[in-house]
N, C-alpha and C positions, 0 to 999 in steps of 0.2 A: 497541036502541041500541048494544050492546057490539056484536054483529056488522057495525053502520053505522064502527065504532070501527077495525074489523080491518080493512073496506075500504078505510081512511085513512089517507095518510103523510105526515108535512111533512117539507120537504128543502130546504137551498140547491139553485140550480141557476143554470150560467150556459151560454148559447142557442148551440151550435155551428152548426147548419142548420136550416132549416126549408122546407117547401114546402107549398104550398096543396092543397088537399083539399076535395072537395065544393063547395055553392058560399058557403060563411063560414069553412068550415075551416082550420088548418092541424097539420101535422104538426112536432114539432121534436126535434131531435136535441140533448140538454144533455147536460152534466158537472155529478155530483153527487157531494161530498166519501164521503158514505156510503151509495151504490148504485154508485156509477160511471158509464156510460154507458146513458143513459135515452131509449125511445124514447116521445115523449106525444102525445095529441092535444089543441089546443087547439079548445077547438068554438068558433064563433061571433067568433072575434078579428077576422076578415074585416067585421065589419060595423062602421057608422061612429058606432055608440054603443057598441060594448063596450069595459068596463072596465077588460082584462084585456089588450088591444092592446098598450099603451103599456109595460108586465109582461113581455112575451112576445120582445121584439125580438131581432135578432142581437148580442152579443156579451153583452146586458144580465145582472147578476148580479142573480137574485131570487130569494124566499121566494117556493115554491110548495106548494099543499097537492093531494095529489094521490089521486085516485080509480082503485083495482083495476080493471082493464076486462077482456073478454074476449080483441081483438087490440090494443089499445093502451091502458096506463092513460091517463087523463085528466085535465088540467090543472081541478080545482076553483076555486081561487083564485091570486092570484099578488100580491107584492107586490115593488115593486122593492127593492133594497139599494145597487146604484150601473149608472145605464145608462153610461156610458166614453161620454159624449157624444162626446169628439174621436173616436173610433173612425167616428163616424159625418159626421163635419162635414171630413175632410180624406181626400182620395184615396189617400193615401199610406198615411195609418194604417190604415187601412180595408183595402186590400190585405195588408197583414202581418197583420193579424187574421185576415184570412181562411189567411191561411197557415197560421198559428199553431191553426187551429181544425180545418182539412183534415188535418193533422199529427196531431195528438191523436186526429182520429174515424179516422184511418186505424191510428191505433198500439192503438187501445184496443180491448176485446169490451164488447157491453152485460151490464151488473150485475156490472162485476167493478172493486169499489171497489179507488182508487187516493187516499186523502186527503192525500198529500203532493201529485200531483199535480194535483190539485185547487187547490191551494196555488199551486202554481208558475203554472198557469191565471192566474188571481186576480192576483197578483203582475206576470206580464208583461203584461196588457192591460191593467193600471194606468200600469206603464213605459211602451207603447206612446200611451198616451192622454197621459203627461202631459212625455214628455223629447224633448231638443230634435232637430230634423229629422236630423240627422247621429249621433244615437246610436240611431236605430232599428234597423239593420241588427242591430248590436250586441245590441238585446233579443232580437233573431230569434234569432242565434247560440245566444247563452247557452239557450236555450230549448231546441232544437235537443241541444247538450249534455247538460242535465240531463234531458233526456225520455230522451234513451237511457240514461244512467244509471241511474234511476231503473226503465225497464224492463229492465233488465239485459242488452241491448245494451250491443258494445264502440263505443268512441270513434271518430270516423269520422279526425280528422286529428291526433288527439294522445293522448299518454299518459297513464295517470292521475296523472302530476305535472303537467300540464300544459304538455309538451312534446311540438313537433312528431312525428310519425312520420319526417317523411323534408324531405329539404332542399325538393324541387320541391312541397310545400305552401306553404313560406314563398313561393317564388314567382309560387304559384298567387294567393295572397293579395294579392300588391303588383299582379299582373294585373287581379283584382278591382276594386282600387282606381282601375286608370286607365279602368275599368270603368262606377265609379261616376259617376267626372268626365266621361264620356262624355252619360250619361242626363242628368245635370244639365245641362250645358250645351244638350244637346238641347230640355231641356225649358224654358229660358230667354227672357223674352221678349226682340229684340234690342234692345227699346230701356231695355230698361235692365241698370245695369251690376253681375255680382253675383261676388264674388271666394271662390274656394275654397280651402280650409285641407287641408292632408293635414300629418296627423302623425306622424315618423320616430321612434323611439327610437333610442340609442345600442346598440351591442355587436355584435360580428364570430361570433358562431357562427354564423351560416346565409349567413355573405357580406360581412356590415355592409352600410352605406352606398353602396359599390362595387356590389355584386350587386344590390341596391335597386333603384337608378337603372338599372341594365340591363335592368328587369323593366316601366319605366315606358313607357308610348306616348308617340309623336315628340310623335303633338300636345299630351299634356300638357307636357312636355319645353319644349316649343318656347313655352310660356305661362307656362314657370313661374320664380319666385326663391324663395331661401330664405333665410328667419335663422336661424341655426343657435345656440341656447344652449347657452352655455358654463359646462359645470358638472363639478366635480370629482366621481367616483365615490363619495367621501366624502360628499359634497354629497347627491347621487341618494339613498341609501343612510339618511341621517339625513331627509328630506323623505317616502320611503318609512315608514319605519319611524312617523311622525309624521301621516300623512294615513290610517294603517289604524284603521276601526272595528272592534272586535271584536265587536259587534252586530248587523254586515251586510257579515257578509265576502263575500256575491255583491254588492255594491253597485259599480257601477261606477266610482263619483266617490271612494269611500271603501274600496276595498281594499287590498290591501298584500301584498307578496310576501315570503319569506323571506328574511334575509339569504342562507342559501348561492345561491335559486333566482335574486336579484340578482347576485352576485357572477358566475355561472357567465352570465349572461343580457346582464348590462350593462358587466361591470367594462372587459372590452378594446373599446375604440374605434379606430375605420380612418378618423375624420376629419380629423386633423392629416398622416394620408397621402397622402388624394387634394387636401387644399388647400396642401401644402407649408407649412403652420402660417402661411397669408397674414390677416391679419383682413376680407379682402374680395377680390371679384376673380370669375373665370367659372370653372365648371365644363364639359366636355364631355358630355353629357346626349342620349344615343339623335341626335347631328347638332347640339343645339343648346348655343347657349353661354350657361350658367342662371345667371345672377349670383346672389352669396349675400353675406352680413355674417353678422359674428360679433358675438351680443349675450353680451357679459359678464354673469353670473350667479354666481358664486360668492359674490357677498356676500346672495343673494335677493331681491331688491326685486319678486319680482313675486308675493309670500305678502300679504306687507301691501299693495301698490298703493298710491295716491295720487302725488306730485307725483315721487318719483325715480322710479317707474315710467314716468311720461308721459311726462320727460325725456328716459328714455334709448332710450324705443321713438320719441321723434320724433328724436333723433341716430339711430340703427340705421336707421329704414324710410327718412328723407330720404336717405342712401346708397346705401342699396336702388335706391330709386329713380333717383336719379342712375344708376346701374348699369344699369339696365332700359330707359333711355332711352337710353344713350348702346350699349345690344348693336345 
């Protein structure tokens, strides 16, 4: 019994690859908080009564109890802990997981425990499964980030302040972006009508607002208006300081910068320069003339919402509009 005991190990584990084996087999390649990278056989998953199928899937986080083999331990039992349904229900998501799993099996050696990143595992295919279509890229990024960190890789585009290395990444970035707007719209059906959001910050270290827009595609260019909110850096700075959790400083929605890293980041603004301080009107944009309005914000009405927020975004966008009709 004590020797059946030693042949026996239970372990989280959540499913990187797998590939079929024999003719019920499969083979799977997980990450596990405390062995690291595990190569297992699952016997018999292939058949359309076993238990242990539904346990076994790609991305799935499971309690597995597993058996010493001679060229592959073996999957004895398996129970799940959370299958990342959407991972598997939307194409999108589905494809970053797979990134995010190619990424880890290609950075990692088997049996050589990593339980922080194990963690980070866990944590971003929860992100990827449950946040919205336009913050994925984003889980990707961060993920990306703290994998090389964490292996002690240096940082591919920034400092460990989290500043750029060099001006032509922030470029590379806003490239990216008309990148993005590319694929979507590609991927659009035409008949129906779907409007996209790109969001600029304020502050001139890498060009502002000017170098931005030079960085944009004609065709997005040529599609696009802007409201540009109007807030005092005092404003920025108290908003900041007030939406940071100190209980999930990698939190996208809820993190916070330091005052100096705001001050050096956001405080100078270039956009009272290229709109001549107009409260509406066109910009020149890679050929095209991009109408913008200026949404007053200094007094914040868009923290609390309700009826002065609905007001003044239907003054602001019916201008807009007016503008976009009449380019």
């Amino acid at each position: 019994m004590d020797e059946r005991r030693q042949r026996l190990y239970r372990t989280e584990a959540i499913v990187l690859k797998r590939r079929d084996y024999g003719e019920a087999d499969r083979i799977l390649t997980v990450f596990t908080p405390d062995f690291g990278k595990l190569t297992l056989l699952a016997k018999g998953v292939r058949k359309t009564r076993s238990r242990k199928a539904g346990h076994v899937e790609l991305f799935t986080d499971s309690t597995m109890l597993v058996a010493k083999g001679r060229t592959w331990d073996l999957v004895s039992q398996a129970e799940m802990i959370e299958p990342f349904r959407a991972l598997h229900e939307d194409l999108q998501r589905t494809s970053y997981a797979f990134y995010i799993a190619e990424l880890l099996d290609g950075f990692t050696q088997e049996r050589d425990p990593h339980p922080q990143i194990f963690a980070l595992l866990k944590e971003t295919l929860s992100r990827l499964a449950a946040s919205k279509d336009e913050v994925l890229p984003l889980v990707a990024r961060f993920f990306d980030l703290r994998l090389l960190s964490q292996m002690g890789y240096p940082r591919l585009h920034s400092t460990p302040d989290g500043y750029f290395l060099g001006e032509h990444l922030w470029h590379l970035l806003i490239r990216r972006i008309s990148q993005e707007y590319h694929k979507r719209q590609r991927d659009v059906d035409p008949a129906h009508a779907v409007t996209t959001l790109v969001e600029f910050a304020r502050g001139v270290e890498h060009g502002g607002f000017r170098s931005a827009f030079e960085h944009l595609s004609a065709e997005l260019a040529s599609h696009a208006a802007i409201l540009y909110l109007n807030v005092s850096f005092s404003e920025s700075l108290r908003k900041n300081r007030r939406r940071f959790n100190p209980d999930r400083p990698d939190s996208i929605l809820e993190h916070g910068l330091s005052d100096e890293k705001m001050e050096r980041l956001y405080k100078e603004n270039d956009w009272m320069q290229i709109t001549s301080g107009a409260s509406q009107g066109y910009l020149p944009i890679q050929g095209a003339q991009v109408p913008f309005v200026v949404f007053e914000n200094e007094d914040d009405v868009t923290t609390p919402g309700g009826e002065p927020l609905g007001q003044r975004l239907e003054d602001s966008l019916g201008r807009l509009w007016e503008l976009v009709i009449r380019r």
